[in-house]
C-alpha positions in Angstrom: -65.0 27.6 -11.4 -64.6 30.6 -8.8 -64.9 28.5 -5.8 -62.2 25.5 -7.6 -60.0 28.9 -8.1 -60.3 29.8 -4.5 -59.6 26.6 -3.1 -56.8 26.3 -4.9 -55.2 29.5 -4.1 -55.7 28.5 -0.5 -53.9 24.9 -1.4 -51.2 26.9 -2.9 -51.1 29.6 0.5 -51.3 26.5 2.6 -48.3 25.0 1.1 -46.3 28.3 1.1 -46.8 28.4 4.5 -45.7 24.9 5.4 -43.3 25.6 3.0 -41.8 28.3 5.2 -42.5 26.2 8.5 -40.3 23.1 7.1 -37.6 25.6 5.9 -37.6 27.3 9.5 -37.7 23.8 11.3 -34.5 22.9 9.2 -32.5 25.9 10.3 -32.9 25.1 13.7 -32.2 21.2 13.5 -29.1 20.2 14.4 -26.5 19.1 11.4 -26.7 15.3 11.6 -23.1 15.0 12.6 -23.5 16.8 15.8 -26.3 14.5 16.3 -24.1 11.4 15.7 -21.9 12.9 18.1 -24.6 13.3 20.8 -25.8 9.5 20.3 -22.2 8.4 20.5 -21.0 10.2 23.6 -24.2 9.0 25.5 -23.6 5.9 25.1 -27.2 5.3 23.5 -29.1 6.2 26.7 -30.6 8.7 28.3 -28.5 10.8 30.0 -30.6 11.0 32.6 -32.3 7.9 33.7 -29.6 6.0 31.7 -32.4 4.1 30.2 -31.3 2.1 26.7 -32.6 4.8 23.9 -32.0 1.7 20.9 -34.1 -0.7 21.9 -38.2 -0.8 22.7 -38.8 -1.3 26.5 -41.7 -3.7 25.8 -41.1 -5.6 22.4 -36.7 -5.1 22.7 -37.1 -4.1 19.2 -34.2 -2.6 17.8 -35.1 1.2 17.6 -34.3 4.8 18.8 -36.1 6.4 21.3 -34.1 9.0 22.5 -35.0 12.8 21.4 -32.1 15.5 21.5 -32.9 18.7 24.0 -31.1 21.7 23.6 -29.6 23.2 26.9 -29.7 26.4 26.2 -33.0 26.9 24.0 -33.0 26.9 20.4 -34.0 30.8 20.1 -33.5 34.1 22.3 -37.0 34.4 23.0 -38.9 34.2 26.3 -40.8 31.4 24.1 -37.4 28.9 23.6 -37.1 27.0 27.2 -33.5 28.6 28.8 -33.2 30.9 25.5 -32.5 33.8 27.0 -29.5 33.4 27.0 -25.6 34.8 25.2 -24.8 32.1 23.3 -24.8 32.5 19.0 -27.4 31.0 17.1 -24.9 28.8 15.5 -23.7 27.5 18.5 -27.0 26.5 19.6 -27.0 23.5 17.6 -24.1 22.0 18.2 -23.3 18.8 20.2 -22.2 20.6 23.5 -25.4 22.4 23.9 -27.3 19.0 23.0 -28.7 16.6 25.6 -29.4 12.9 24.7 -33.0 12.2 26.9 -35.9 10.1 26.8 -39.3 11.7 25.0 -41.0 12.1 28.3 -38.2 13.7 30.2 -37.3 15.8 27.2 -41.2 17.5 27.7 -40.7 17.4 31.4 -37.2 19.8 31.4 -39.3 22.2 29.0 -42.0 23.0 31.2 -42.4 26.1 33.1 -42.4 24.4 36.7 -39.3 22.8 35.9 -37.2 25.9 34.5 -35.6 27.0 37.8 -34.3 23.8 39.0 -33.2 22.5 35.6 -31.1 25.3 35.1 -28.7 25.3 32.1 -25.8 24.9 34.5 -27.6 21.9 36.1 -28.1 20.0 32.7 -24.3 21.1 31.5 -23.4 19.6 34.4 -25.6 16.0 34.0 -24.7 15.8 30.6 -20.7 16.5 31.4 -20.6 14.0 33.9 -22.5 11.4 32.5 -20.5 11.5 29.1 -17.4 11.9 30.7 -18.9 8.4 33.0 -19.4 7.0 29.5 -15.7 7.8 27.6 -14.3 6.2 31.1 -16.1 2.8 30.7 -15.8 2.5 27.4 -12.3 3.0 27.4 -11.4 0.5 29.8 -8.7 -2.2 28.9 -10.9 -5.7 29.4 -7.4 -7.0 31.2 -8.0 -4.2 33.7 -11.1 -5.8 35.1 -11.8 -6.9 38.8 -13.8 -9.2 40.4 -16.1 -7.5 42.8 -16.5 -9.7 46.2 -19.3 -8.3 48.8 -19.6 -9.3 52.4 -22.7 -8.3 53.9 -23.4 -8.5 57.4 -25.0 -7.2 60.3 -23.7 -4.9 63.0 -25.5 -4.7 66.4 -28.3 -5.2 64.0 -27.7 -2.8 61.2 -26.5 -3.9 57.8 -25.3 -1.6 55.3 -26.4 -2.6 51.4 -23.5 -3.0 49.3 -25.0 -3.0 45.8 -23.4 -4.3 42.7 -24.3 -0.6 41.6 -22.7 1.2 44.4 -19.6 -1.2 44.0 -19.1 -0.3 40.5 -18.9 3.6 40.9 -16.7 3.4 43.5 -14.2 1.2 41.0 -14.9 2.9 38.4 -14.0 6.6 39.8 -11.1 5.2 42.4 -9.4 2.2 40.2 -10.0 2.7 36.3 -10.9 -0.7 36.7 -13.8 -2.5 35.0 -15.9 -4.2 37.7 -16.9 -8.0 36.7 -19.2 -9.7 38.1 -18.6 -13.0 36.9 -22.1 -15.1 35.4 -20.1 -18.6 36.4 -20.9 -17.1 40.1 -24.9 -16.2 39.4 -26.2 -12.8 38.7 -24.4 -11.0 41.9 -20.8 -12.3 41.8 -19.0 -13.2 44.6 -21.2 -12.7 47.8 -21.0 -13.7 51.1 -24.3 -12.9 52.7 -23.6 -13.2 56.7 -27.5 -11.4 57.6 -29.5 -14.2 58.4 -27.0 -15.6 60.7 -28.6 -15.9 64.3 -26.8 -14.7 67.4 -25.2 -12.0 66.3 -26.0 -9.3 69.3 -24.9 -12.0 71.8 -22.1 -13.1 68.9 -21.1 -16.4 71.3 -19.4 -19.3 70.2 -22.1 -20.4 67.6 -22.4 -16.8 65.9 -18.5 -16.8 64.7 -17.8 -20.6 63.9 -21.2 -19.8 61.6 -19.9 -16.8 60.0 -16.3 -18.1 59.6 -18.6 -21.2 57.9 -20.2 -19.1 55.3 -16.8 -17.4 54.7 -15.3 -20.8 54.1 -18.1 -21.8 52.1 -17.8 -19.1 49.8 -14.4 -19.0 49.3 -13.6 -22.2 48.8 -16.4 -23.0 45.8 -16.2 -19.6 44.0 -13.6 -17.7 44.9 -10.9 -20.1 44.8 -12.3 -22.4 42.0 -12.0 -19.2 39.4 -8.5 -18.4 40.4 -7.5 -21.9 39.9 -9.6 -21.2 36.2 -8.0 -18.0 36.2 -10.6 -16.0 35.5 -9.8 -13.9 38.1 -6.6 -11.6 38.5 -7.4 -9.0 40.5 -10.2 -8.7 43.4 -11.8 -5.8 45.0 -13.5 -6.3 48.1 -16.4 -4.3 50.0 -16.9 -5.7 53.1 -19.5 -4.8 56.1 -19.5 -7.0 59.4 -18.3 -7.4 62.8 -14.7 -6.5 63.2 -13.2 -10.5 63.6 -15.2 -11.6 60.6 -13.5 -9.2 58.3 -10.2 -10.4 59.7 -11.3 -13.6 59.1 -12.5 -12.9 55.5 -8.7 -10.9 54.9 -7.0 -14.1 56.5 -9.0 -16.2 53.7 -8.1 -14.1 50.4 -5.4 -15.2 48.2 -1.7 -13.8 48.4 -1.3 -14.6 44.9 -4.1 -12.5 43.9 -3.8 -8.3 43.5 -6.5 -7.4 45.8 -8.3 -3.7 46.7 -9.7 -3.2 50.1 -12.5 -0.3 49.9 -13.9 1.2 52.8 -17.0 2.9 53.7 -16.8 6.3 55.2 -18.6 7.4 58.0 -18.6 11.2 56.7 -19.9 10.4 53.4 -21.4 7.3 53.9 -19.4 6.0 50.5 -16.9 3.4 49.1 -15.2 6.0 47.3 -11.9 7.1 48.9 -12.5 11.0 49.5 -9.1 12.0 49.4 -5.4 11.3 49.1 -4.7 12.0 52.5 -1.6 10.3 53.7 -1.3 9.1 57.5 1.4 7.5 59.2 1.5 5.2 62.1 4.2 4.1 64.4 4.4 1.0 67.4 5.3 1.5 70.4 5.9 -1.2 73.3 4.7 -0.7 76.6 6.1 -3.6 77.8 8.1 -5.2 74.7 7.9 -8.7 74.3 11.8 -10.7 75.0 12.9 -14.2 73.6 11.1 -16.2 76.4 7.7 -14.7 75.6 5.2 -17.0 74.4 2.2 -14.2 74.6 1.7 -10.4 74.2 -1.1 -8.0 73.5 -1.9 -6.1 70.8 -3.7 -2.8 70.7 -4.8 -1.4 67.3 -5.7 2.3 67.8 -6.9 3.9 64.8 -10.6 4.6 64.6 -10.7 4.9 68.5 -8.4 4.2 71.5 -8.6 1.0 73.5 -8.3 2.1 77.2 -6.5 0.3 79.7 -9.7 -0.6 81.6 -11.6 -2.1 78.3 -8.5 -5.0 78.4 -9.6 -8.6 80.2 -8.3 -8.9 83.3 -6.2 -12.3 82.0 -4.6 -9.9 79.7 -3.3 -7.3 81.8 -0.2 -8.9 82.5 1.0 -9.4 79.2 3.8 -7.6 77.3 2.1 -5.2 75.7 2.2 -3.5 71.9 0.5 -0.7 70.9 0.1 0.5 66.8 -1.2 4.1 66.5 -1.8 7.2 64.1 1.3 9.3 64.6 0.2 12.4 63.0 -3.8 12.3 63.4 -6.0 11.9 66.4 -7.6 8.1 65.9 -11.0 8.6 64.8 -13.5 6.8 62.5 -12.1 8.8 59.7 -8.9 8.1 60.1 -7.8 5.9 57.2 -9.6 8.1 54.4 -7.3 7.2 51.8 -5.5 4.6 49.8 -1.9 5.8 50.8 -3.1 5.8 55.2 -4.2 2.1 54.8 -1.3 1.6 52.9 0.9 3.0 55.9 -1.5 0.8 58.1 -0.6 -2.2 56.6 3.1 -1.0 56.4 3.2 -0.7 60.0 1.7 -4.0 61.2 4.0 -6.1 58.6 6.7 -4.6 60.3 6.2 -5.1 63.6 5.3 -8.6 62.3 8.9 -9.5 60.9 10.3 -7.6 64.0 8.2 -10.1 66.2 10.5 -13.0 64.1 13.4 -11.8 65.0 13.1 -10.1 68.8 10.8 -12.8 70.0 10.9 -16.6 68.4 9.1 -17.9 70.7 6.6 -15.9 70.4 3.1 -18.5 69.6 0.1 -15.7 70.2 -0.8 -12.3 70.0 -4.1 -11.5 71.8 -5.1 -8.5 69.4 -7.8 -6.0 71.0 -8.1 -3.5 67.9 -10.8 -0.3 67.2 -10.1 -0.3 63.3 -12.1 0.5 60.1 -13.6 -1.7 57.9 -10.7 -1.7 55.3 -8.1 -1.8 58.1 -9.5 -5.2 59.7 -9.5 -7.3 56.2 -6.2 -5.6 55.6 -5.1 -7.0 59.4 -5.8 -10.9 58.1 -4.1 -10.4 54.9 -1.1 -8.8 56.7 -0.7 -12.6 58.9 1.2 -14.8 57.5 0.2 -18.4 59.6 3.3 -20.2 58.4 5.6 -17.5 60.4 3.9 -15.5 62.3 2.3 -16.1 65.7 -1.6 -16.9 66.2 -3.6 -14.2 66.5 -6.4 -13.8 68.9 -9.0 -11.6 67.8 -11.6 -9.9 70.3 -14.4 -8.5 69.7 -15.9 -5.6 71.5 -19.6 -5.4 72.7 -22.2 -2.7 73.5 -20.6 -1.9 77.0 -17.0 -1.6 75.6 -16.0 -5.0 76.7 -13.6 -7.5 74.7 -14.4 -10.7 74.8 -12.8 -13.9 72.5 -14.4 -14.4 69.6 -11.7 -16.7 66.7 -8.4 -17.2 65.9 -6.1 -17.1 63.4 -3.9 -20.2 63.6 -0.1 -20.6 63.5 -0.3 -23.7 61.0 3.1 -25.0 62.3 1.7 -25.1 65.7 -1.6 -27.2 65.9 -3.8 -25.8 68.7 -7.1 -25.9 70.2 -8.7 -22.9 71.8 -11.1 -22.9 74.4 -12.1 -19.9 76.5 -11.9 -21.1 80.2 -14.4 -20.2 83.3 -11.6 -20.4 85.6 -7.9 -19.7 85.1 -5.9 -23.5 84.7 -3.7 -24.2 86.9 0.1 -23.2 87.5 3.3 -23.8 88.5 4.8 -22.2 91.5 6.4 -19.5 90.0 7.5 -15.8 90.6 4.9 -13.5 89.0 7.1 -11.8 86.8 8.3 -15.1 85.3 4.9 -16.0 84.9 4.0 -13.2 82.7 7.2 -13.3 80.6 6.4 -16.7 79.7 3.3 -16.4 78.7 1.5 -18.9 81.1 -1.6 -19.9 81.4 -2.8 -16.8 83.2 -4.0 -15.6 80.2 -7.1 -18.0 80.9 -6.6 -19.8 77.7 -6.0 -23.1 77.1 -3.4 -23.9 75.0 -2.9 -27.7 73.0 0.6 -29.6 72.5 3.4 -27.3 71.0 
């Protein structure tokens, strides 16, 4: 009877205690609508790994995962991870001092070794961004989506990776747009993948009429069958090859469809434009082109300078035109911002239409150019074939030398290009006539006008 008694005053302790445990453990929970708040501003995943917290990662069994972490710990005692700390009791619990993580990461940020890099600041700062990542996305209008077109290539042998991850941040924090990557077009969208073309460090003959091929290719059975479907209304385009196969690809895209040109920077190695800098850029003529020219040169200086010794001798006697930063010092940084390739294209379009007017018989512009990524698509959009003269794009080697490499035809004037070994023939003329006219010392040869 004494030992029944005894046992069940230790039942009755044991539950007292419990009692007191389960009544502490509910103070310190969070009130379920801050945790509601929590799961909702997440997004349902961890806001660290941004793995999905309602769903089992082996069985995709509807469930939740996730555990809330406090930031700053639940008590002011050396005992409560990041504790120590100012903030009220009551304030401890509520959703902005709540993290939405995976169990395993949620032990991880507790323990001791991990204390003084996951610093309260640090996860403030992961669960800030990540949230405010997460109200940005989810508040996207679905008309405000854009079809995300990668060109990949090779550059003296190094290709950059343009994933469909990194394309989407860089949309998502310069545009407001929500980047679609359409399943009609398989699993990565619009790509045209230009690595596994051979010949690209001699890039002859064969290298470009194979790229321009796979540009074609891809343009003509994806990208232009969903704009005839119009499932496509706007286009953003990261692009990453040699400098006449972007011109090429520009030349290719749709005028009838809004299109984004992003470009990687060199100082940040991103798509994201860094700043809001505006640059302007003015032409001048060194030797300006008159109504009798059939040819002139073009010199694009604007993330380096084209020297007067890196132009083919064949070209040397040409009129001459030269577009240039104004108030910055060409470099590869140069167009940094929406509003300088902007001014870029602003600038070329204008010398274009002055072209129509000054010089009608103008048929080709041989264009030597040191541009940016962004700048060269943005060059074959800006030509117009039905109006404005053929241009001749160069590309430049490992020594600095230009040598031909396509063209982008005038379509009312049907011509075939062939680079020749030997300058063609002319007429007896004087020398200054024969550069005005554009003759054949430009070591071209040029098909029925």
């Amino acid at each position: 009877m004494a030992a029944s008694v005894e046992r069940s005053a230790c039942g009755s302790d044991l539950e007292h205690v419990e009692g007191h445990a389960l009544a502490a453990q509910r103070r310190h929970d969070p009130p379920e609508i801050e945790k509601r708040k929590v799961w909702a501003a997440a997004g349902g995943r961890c806001e660290l790994c941004g793995a999905d917290l309602l769903e089992g990662r082996i069985t995709h069994v509807p469930m939740t995962l996730g555990e809330l972490a406090h930031i700053v710990g639940v008590k002011a005692t050396t005992g409560s991870p990041r504790g120590q700390d100012e903030m009220s009791e009551g304030d401890r619990n509520l959703a902005d001092n709540l993290i939405l993580i995976c169990a395993s990461h949620h032990d991880e940020i507790d323990r001791e070794g991990t204390l003084e890099l996951l610093t309260i600041a640090k996860l403030r700062k992961i669960k800030r961004d990540r949230e405010d990542w997460v109200r940005r996305v989810t508040g996207l209008d679905r008309s405000r989506g854009t079809a995300v077109l990668r060109m990949i290539g090779t550059l003296r042998g190094d290709a950059v990776e343009i994933s469909k991850e990194v394309a989407s941040a860089a949309i998502l924090n310069c545009d407001h747009r929500f980047p679609d990557f359409p399943f009609s077009l398989g699993r990565y969208g619009i790509e045209i993948d230009l690595r596994e073309l051979p010949g690209e460090g001699a890039a002859g003959p064969a290298y470009w009429q194979g790229g321009k091929g796979k540009i074609d290719e891809v343009i003509a059975n994806q990208l232009a069958e969903t704009v005839r479907r119009d499932q496509v209304s706007h286009l953003s385009v990261f692009a990453f090859a040699r400098l006449p196969l972007l011109v090429y690809l520009g030349s290719r895209l749709d005028d009838n469809v809004e299109t984004e040109i992003y470009q990687r920077h060199r100082a940040t190695e991103a798509w994201e434009w860094p700043n809001d800098q505006p640059v302007d850029f003015a032409t001048s003529a060194v030797v300006p082109p008159d109504a009798t020219s059939t040819e002139a040169l073009l010199i694009l200086n604007v993330s380096g300078t084209v020297t007067k010794d890196a132009v083919p001798e064949p070209l040397r006697g040409l009129p001459c035109l030269v577009v240039s930063a104004s108030t910055t010092t060409p470099g590869p940084d140069t167009i940094s911002s929406r509003q300088a390739l902007q001014s870029f294209v602003h600038a070329v379009r204008a010398l274009l239409s002055d072209l129509e007017v000054s010089s009608k018989g103008l048929r080709r512009l041989h264009v030597l150019a040191a541009l940016p990524l962004s700048a060269a698509v943005a060059l074959g959009r800006a030509h117009d074939p039905h109006i404005h003269p053929a241009l001749v794009i160069y590309s430049r080697d490992a020594t600095g030398a230009y040598t031909f490499a396509l063209v982008l035809q005038r379509r009312l004037l049907p011509t075939t290009w062939r680079p020749l070994a030997t300058p063609c023939p002319r007429r007896r003329r004087p020398a200054t006539s024969a550069r005005r006219s554009g003759s054949c010392a430009t070591g071209w040869n040029r098909g029925s006008r």
